[in-house]
C-alpha positions as CSV (number, residue, x, y, z in Angstrom):
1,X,-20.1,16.6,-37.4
2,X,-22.9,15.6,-35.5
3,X,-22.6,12.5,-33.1
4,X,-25.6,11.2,-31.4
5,X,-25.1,9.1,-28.1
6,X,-25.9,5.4,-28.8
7,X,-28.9,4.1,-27.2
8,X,-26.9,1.3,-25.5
9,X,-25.1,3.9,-23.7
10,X,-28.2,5.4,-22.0
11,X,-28.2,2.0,-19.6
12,X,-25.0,2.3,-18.7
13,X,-25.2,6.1,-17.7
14,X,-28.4,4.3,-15.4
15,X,-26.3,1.9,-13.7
16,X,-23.8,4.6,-13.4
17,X,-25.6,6.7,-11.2
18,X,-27.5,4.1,-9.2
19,X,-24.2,2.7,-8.2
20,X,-23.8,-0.2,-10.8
21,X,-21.0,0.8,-12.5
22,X,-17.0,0.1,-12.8
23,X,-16.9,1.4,-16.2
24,X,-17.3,5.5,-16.0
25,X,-14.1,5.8,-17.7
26,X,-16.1,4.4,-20.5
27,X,-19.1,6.9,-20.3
28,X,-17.8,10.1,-19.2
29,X,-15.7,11.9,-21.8
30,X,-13.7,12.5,-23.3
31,X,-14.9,10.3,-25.9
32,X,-13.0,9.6,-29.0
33,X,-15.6,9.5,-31.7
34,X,-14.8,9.9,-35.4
35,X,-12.0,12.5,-35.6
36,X,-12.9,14.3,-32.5
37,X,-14.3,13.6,-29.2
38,X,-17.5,13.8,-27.5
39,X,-17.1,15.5,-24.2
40,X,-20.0,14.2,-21.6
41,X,-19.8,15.1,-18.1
42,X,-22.4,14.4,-14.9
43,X,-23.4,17.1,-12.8
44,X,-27.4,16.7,-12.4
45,X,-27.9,19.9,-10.3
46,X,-25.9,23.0,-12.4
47,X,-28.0,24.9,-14.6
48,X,-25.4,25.0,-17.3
49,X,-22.6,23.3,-18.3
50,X,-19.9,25.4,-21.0
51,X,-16.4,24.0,-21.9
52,X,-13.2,25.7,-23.1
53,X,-10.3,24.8,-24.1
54,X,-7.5,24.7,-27.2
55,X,-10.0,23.3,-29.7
56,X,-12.3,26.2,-28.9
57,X,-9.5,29.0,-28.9
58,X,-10.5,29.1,-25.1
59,X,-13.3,30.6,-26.0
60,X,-17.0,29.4,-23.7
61,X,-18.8,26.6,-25.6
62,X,-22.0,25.5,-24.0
63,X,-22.9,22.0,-23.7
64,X,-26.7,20.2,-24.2
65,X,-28.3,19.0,-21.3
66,X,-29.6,15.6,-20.9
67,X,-32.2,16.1,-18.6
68,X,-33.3,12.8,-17.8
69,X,-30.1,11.8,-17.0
70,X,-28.5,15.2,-15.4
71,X,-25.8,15.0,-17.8
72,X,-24.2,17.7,-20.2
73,X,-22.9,16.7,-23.6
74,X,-21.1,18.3,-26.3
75,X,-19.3,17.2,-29.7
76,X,-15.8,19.3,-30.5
77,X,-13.2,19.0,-32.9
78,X,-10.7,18.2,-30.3
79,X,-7.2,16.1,-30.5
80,X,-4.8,14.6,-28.3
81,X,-2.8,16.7,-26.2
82,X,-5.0,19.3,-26.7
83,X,-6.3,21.1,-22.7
84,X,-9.6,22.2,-21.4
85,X,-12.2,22.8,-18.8
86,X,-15.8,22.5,-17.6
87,X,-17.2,26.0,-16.6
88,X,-19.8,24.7,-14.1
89,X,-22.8,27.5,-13.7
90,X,-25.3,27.0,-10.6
91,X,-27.2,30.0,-9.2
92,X,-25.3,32.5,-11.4
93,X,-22.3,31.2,-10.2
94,X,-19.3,30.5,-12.4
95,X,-17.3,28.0,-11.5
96,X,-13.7,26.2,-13.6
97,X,-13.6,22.6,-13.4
98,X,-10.8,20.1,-14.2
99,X,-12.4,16.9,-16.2
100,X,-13.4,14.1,-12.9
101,X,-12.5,11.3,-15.4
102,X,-9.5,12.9,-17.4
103,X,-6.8,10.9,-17.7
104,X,-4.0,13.8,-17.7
105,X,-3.9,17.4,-16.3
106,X,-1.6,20.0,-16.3
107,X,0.5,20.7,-12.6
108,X,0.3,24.7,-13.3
109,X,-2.4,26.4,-11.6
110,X,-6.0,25.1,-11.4
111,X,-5.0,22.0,-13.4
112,X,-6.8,22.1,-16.6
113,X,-7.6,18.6,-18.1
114,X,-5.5,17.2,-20.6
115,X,-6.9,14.6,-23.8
116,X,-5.1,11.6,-23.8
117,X,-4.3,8.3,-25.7
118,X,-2.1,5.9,-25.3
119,X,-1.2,2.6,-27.7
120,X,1.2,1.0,-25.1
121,X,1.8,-2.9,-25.5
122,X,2.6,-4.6,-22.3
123,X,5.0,-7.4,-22.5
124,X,4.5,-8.7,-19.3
125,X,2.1,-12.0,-20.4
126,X,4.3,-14.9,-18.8
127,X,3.9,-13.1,-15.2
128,X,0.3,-12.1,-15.4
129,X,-0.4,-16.2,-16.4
130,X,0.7,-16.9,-12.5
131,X,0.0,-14.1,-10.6
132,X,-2.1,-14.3,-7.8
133,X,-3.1,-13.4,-4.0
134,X,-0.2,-14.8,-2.7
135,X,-1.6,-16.3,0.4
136,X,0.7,-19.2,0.9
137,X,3.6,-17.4,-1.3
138,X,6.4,-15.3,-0.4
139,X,5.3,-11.3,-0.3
140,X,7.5,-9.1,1.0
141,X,7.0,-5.7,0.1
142,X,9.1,-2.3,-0.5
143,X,7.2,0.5,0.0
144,X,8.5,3.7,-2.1
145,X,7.6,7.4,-3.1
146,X,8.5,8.2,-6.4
147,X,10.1,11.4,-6.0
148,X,12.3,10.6,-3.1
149,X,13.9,7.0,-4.1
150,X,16.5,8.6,-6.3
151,X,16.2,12.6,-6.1
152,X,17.3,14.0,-8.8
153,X,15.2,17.4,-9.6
154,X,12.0,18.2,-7.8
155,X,10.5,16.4,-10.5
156,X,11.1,12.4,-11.0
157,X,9.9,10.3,-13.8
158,X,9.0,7.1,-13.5
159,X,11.4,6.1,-15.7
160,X,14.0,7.9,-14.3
161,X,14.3,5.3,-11.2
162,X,12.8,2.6,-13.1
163,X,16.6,0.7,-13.7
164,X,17.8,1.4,-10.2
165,X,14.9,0.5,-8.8
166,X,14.4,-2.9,-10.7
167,X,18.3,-3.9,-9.8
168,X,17.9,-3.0,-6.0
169,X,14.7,-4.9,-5.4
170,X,16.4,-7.9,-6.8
171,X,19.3,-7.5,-4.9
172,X,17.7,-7.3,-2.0
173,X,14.9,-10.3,-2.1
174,X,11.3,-8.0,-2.4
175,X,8.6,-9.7,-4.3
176,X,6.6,-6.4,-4.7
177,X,7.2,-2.6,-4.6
178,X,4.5,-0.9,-3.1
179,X,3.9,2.7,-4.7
180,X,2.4,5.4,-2.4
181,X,-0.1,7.3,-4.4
182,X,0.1,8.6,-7.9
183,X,-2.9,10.0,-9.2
184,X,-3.0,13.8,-9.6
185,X,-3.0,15.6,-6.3
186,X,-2.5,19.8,-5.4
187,X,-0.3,19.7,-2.6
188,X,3.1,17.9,-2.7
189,X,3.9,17.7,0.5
190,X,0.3,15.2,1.2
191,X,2.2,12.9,-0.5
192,X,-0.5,12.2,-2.9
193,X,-3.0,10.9,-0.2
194,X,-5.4,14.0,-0.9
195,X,-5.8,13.5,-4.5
196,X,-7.7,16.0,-7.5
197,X,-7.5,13.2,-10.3
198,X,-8.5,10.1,-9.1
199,X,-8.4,8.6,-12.7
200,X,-5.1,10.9,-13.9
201,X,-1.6,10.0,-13.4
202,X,0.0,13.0,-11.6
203,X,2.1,15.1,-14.0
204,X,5.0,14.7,-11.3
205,X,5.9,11.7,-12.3
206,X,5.3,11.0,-15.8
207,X,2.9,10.1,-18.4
208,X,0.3,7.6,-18.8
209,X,2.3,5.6,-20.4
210,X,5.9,6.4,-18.9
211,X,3.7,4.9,-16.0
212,X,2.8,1.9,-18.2
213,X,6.4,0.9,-19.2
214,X,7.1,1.4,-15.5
215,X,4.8,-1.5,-14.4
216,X,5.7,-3.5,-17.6
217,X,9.3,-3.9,-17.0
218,X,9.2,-4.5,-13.1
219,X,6.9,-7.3,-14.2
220,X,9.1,-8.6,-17.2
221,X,12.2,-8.7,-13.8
222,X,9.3,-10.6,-11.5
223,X,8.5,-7.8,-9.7
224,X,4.8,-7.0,-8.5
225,X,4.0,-3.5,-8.5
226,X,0.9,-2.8,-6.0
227,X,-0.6,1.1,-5.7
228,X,-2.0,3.1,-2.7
229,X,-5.0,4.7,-3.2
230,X,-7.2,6.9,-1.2
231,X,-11.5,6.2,-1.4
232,X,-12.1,8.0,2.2
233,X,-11.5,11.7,0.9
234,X,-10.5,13.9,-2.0
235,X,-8.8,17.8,-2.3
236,X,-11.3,20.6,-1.7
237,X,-10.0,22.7,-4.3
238,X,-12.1,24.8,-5.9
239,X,-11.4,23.7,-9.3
240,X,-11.7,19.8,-8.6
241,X,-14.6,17.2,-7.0
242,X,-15.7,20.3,-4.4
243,X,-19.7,21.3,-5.3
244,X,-18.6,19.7,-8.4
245,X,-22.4,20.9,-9.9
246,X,-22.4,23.5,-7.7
247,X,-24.1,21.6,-4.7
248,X,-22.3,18.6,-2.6
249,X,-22.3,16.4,-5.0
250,X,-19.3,13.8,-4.3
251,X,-19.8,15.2,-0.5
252,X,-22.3,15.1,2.3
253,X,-24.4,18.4,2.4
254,X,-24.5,17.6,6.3
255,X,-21.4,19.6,7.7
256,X,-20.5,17.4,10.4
257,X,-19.8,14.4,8.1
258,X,-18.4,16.6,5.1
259,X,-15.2,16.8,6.1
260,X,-12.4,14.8,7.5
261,X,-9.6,15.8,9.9
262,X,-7.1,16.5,7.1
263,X,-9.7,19.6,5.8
264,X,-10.2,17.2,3.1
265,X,-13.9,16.2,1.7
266,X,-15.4,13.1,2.6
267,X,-16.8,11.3,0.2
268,X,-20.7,10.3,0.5
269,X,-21.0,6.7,-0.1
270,X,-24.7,6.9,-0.3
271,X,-24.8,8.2,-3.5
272,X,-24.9,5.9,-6.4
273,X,-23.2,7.7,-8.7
274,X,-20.2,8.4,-6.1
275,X,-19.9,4.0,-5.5
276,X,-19.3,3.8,-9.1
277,X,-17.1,6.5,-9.9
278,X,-14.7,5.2,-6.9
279,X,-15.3,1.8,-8.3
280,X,-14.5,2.9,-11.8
281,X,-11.4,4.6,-10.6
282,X,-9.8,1.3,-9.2
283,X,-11.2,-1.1,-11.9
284,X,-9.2,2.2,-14.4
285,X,-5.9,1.5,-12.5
286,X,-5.6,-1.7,-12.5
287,X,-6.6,-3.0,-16.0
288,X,-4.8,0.0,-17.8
289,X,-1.6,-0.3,-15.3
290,X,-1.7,-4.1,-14.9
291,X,-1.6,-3.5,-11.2
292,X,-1.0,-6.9,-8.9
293,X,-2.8,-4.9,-5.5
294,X,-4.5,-2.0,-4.3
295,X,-4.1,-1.1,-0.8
296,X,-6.5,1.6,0.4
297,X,-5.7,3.9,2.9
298,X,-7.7,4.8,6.1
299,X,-10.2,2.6,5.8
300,X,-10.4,2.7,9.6
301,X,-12.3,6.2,8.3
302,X,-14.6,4.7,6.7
303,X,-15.6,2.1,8.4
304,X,-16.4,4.7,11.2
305,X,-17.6,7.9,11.2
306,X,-14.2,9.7,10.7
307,X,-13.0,6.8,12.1
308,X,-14.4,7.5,15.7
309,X,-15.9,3.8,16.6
310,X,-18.0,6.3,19.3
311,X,-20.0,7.6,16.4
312,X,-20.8,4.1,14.8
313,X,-20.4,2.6,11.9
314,X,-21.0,4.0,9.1
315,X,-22.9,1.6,7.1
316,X,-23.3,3.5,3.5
317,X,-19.4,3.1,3.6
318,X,-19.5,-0.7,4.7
319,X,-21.8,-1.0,1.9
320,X,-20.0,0.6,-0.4
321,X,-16.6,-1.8,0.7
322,X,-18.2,-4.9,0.7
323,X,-19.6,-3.8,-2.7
324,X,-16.5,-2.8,-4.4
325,X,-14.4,-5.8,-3.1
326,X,-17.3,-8.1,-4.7
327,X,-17.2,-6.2,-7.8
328,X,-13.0,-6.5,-8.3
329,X,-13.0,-9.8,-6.7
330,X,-15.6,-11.3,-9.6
331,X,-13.7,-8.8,-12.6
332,X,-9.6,-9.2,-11.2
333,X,-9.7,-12.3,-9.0
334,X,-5.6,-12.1,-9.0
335,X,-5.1,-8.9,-8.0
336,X,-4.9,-8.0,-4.4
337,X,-6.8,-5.6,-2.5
338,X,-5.4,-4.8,0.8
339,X,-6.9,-2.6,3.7
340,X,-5.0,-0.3,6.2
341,X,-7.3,-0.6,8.9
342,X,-6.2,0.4,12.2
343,X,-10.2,-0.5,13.8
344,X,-11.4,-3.4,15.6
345,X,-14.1,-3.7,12.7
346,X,-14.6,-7.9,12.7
347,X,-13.8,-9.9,9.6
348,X,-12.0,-7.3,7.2
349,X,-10.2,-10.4,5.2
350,X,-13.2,-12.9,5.1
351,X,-15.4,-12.9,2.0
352,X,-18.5,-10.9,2.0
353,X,-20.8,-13.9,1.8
354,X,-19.8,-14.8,5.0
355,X,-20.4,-11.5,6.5
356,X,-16.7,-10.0,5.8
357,X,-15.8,-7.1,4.0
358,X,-13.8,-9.2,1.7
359,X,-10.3,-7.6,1.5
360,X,-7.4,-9.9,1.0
361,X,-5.2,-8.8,3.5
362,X,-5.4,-5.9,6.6
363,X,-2.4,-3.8,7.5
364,X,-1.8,-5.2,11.3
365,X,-1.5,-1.6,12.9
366,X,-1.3,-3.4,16.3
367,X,1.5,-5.2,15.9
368,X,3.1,-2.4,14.4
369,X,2.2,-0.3,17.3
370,X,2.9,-2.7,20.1
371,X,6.3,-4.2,18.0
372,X,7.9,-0.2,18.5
373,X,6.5,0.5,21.9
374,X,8.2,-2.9,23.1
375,X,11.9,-1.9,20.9
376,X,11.6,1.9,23.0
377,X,12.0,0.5,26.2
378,X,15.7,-0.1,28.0
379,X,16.4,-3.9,27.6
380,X,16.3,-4.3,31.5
381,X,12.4,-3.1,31.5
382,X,11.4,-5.0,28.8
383,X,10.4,-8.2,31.0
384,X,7.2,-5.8,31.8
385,X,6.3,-5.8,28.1
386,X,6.3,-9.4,26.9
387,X,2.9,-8.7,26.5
388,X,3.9,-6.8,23.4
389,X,5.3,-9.1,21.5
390,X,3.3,-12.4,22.4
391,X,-0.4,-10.4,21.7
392,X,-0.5,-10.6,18.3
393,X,-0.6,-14.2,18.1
394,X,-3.4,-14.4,20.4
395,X,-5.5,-12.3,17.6
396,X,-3.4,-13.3,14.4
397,X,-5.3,-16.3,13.4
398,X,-8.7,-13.9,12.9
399,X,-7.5,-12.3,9.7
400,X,-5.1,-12.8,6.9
401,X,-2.6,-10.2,8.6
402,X,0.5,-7.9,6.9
403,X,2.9,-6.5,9.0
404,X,3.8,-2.8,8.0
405,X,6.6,-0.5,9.3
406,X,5.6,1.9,6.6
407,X,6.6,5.4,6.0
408,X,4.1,7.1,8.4
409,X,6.4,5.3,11.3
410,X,9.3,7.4,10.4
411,X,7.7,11.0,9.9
412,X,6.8,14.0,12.0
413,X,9.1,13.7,14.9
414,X,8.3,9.8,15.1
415,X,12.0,9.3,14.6
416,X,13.9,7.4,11.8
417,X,13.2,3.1,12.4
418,X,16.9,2.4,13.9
419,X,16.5,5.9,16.1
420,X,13.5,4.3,17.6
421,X,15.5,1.8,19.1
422,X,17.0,1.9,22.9
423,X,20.9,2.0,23.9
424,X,23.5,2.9,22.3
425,X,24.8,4.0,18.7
426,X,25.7,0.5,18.5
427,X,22.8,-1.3,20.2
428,X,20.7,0.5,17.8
429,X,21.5,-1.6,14.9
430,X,22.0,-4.7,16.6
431,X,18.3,-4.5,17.9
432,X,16.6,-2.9,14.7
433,X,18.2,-6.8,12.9
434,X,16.2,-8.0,15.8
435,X,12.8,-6.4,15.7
436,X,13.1,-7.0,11.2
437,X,14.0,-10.8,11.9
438,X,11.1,-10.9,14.6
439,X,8.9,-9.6,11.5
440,X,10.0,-11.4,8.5
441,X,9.4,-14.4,10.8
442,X,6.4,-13.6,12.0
443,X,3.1,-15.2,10.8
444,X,1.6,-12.9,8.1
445,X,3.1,-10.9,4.6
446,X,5.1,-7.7,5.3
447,X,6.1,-4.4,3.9
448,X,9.2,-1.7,4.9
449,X,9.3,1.3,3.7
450,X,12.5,2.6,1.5
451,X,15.5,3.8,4.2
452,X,15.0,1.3,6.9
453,X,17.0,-1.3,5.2
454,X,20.3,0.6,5.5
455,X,19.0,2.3,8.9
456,X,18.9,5.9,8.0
457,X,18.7,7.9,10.8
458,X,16.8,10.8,9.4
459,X,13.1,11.1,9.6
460,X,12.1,10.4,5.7
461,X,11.4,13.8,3.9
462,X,9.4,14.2,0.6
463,X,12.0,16.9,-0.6
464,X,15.2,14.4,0.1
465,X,16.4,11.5,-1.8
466,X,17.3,8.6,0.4
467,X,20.9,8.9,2.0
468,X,22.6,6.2,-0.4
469,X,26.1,7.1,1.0
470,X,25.3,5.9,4.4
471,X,26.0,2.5,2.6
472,X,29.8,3.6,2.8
473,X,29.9,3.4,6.6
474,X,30.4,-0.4,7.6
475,X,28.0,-0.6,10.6
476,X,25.3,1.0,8.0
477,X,26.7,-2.1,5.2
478,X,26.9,-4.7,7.2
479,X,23.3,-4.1,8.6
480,X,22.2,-3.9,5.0
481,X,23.5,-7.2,4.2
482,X,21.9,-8.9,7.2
483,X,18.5,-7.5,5.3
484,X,19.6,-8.8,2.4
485,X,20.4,-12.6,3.6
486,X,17.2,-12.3,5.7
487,X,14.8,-11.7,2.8
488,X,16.6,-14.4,0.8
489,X,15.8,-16.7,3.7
490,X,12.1,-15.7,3.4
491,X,12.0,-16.2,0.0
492,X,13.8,-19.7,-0.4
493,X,12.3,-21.3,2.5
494,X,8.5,-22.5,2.4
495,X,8.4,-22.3,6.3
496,X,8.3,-18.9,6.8
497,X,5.4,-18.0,4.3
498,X,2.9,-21.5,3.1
499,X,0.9,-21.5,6.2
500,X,0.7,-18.3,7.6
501,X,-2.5,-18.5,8.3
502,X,-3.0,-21.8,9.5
503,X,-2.2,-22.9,13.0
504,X,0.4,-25.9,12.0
505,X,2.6,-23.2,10.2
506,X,3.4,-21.5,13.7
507,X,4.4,-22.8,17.6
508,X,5.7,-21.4,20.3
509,X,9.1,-22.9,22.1
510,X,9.5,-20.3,24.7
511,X,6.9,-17.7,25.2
512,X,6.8,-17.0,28.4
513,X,10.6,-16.3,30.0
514,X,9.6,-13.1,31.6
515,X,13.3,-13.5,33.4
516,X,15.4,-13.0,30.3
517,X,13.2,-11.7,27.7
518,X,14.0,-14.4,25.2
519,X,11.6,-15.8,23.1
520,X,11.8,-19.1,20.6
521,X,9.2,-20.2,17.8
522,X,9.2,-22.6,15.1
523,X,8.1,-21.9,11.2
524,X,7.0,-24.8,9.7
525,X,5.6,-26.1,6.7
526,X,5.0,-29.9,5.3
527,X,8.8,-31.5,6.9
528,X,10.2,-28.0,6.5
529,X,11.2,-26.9,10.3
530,X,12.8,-23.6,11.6
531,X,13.5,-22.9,14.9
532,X,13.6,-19.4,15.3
533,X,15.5,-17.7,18.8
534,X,15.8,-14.0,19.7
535,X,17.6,-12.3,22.4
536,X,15.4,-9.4,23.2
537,X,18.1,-8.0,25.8
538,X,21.6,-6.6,26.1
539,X,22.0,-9.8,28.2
540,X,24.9,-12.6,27.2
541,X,23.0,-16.1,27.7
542,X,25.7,-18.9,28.2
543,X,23.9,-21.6,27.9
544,X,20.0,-20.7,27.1
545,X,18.0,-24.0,27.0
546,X,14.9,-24.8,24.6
547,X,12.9,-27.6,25.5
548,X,12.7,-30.3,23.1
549,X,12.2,-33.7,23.3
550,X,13.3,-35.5,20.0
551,X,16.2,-36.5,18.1
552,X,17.2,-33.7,15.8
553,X,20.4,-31.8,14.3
554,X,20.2,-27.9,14.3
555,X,21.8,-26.4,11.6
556,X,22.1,-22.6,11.8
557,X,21.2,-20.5,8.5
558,X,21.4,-17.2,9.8
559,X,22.9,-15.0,12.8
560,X,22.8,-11.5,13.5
561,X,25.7,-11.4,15.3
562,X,27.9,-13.3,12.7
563,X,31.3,-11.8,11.4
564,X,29.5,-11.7,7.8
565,X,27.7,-8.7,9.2
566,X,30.5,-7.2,11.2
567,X,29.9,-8.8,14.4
568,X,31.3,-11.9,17.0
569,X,30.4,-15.1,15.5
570,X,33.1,-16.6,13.1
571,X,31.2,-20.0,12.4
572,X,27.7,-21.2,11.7
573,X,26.3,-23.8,14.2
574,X,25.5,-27.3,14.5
575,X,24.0,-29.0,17.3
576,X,22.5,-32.6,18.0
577,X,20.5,-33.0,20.2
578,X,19.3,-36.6,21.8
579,X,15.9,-36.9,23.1
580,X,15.2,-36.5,26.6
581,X,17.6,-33.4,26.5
582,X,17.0,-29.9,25.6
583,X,18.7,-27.5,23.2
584,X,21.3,-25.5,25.3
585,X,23.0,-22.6,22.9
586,X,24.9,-19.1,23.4
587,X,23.1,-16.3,22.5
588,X,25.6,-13.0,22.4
589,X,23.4,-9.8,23.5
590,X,20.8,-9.0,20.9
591,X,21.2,-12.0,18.9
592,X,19.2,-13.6,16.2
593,X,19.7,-16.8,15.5
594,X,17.8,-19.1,13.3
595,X,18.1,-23.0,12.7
596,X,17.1,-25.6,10.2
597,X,15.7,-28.4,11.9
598,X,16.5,-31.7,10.7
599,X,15.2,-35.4,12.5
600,X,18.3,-37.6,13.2
């Protein structure tokens, strides 16, 4: 059977490779065309092209050349499941390639493509109607990896967690899970961040659409589902991207800007056809996975050279952002795309026609950074560090901010989020309910990672499941409960999430007590008031005073060191107070407290 390419198609490939494309999945084969497929694949600088694979007895087949286009073509009795791969030829060399656009490959050896299709049917309508950015709506994020959440085998499905998974987030208050990366990767221990298949679903995990039904039913229980993903590098393997036509062709040919510091290769943004296979690869994921975000890693790396603000910016990159958030912002206006950006790069979260690079939200690395530095210190030094807590609301009102304490916090001899923490075994917890109140009360969205709300003290390890059992230990419970009541506090209460990126949503009480290391702020939103106290120090305040000057009733919702949780306090407060006087309250060492405020 002969198939001919359709004429239409020849503009497409053109926009393709001048970087105007989001649709490569929809060029590059394999195509299904009557009862085969139609294999194309770009590589512009190989002299031959051949493919191999089960519908060809893995014998060599050679493909056509297009040579106006620098594309090879071939039509081949092929069907679904069936495996193959490109045998690239450049200079008399021979060279295996897995499929850049397949949508499967096999985990053994050099990870020959697999042909897929899928007639999955989403049942998740009713959410999708009201999903959106969720600027001035709770989002509160769990950040997972697959394999490790429940570990059962080295292998876990997405399926296999998928009922857990959807009961604990509930549970617990989340909004959204956030999934680190899934497309098809060589190395497990990378954790997916140096990936092969950037438009595969890594066999790891599942299938295309084990994946699918994964997403559908965390939707169907009100859960978003957002997905890291990696556009600063990919795997050098041999049989992947690397001199994919047997020059750089995803890569710089300059040495000094092919690679990044992980030996991976950079990719060279100032190629067309590299912009919209990147941009394909996102707009792929999130219409065939109904995604809610994308947060893209590094992009601190791309803004600079290797992320080294000495070298410059690196403007065929900040062309390339600004282009592909335009792009998914016109085509998925209600899916968010969020940067980790650790740079100083101005205006990451405004819109690109005023001069921003148009993410929705930017991973606050600073406060991350500063937030931990602050929690290692004794209690009695911390007075020198107030600094550390009261900077990020100096900057905060620049972007549209999320506050991560993510799962590169508690790797690589970074210690475990309640090890971090000065004192004693005891102390530990008390201040790690501290420093998660001081963030879920915070201006801004946030994410944890999986483990730090039930205060594992191991360092998180791709091989290990999370430690479940430490939930049979009280100290480890009744810290898990505090989480719990303190994301359900977030998620009822408009205060703490409508305006976090508007001045009148935040104010400081008591910001400057260098003394005592206390520190009070109020959440508000429309009447909504919160007053929100925390005892950064081992040190028992009898009668700590808040200046105020109206009449109001403070009603407490929520204490740290309450009995619920295993602690002092027996009895929720309630304190009027006249004006002319100030709040006077206890605060136990450590303590949280937070009050509804109420005019009298």
């Amino acid at each position: 059977m002969k198939v001919n390419i359709l004429s239409t198609d020849y503009d497409k490939i053109k926009d393709y490779i001048d970087g105007n494309s989001s649709i490569g999945h929809k060029i590059w084969g394999p195509i299904k065309k009557g009862d085969g497929y139609e294999f194309r694949v770009y590589a512009p600088n190989a002299d031959k092209v051949y493919i191999k694979g089960d519908f060809t007895a893995w014998d060599i087949r050679e493909l056509s050349k297009n040579a106006q286009y620098g594309y090879f073509f071939g039509y081949f009795d092929a069907k679904v499941n069936d495996y193959y791969k490109y045998v690239v030829v450049k200079d008399g060399n021979w060279v295996e390639k897995t499929g850049p656009f397949a949508h499967a490959m096999d985990g053994e050896g050099d990870f020959a493509s697999k042909i897929v299709e899928d007639d999955y049917v989403f049942n998740d309508a009713e959410y999708l109607k009201t999903r959106d950015k969720r600027y001035d709506k709770p989002l509160n994020i769990y950040e997972l990896h697959v394999s490790s959440f429940l570990r059962f085998t080295n292998q876990v499905n997405f399926l296999d967690i998928v009922d857990r998974l959807i009961a604990y987030i509930k549970e617990m208050n989340y909004t959204h899970v956030e999934i680190m990366p899934v497309t098809e990767y060589p190395f497990y221990p990378s954790w997916g961040y140096q990936s092969t298949g950037f438009f595969a679903i890594s066999h790891r995990y599942g299938s295309v659409r084990d994946f699918k039904k994964f997403v559908d039913l965390l939707h169907q229980n009100n859960i978003g589902v957002i997905l890291d993903v990696v556009a600063v590098h990919y795997a050098s393997d041999y049989y992947g991207l690397d001199h994919f036509d047997g020059t750089a062709m995803y890569e710089s040919e300059y040495m000094d800007l092919k690679y990044s510091e992980w030996g991976s290769n950079n990719f060279d943004y100032s190629k067309g056809h590299v912009r919209s296979f990147m941009k394909s690869s996102m707009t792929y994921l999130i219409e065939e996975f109904h995604l809610d975000g994308i947060r893209i890693d590094a992009v601190s790396y791309m803004v600079f050279y290797n992320g080294n603000s000495d070298r410059g910016v690196h403007e065929d990159n900040i062309f390339f952002i600004k282009n592909l958030n335009e792009t998914l912002e016109k085509t998925h206006p209600d899916v968010m795309r969020i940067a980790e950006d650790s740079s100083n790069y101005p205006k990451v979260t405004h819109p690109v026609s005023e001069g921003g690079l148009g993410f929705d939200y930017k991973w606050d690395m600073g406060w991350m950074n500063d937030t931990l530095r602050y929690f290692k210190v004794d209690s009695y030094n911390r007075r020198d560090y107030q600094g550390n807590i009261t900077f990020s609301m100096y900057y905060f009102p620049n972007e549209r901010f999320l506050l991560p304490l993510s799962h590169d916090e508690v790797v690589h001899l970074k210690k475990s989020m309640v090890d971090k923490m000065a004192g004693s075994y005891e102390d530990k917890f008390k201040q790690l309910k501290v420093l998660m109140a001081y963030q879920m009360t915070h201006p801004g969205k946030f994410l944890n990672f999986m483990g730090n709300e039930i205060a594992t003290f191991e360092e998180w390890n791709e091989n290990v499941g999370i430690r479940w059992e430490y939930l049979d230990y009280p100290i480890h419970r009744d810290y898990h409960n505090f989480i719990k009541d303190l994301n359900k506090l977030y998620l009822d209460e408009k205060a703490f999430y409508k305006y976090d990126y508007e001045e009148e949503g935040f104010m400081w009480k008591v910001v400057d007590d260098n003394t005592n290391s206390v520190f009070a702020y109020e959440r508000r939103a429309d009447e909504d008031r919160f007053l929100v106290v925390l005892n950064m120090t081992g040190v028992y305040q009898g009668g700590y005073e808040i200046p105020y000057d109206e009449d109001l009733e403070f009603e407490e919702v929520l204490n740290s060191r309450s009995s619920k949780y295993g602690d002092y306090r027996y009895e929720q407060r309630k304190i009027e107070v006249k004006k002319g006087n100030n709040l006077k309250i206890e605060l136990w060492e450590y303590e949280v407290a937070i009050f509804k405020i109420r005019e009298v």
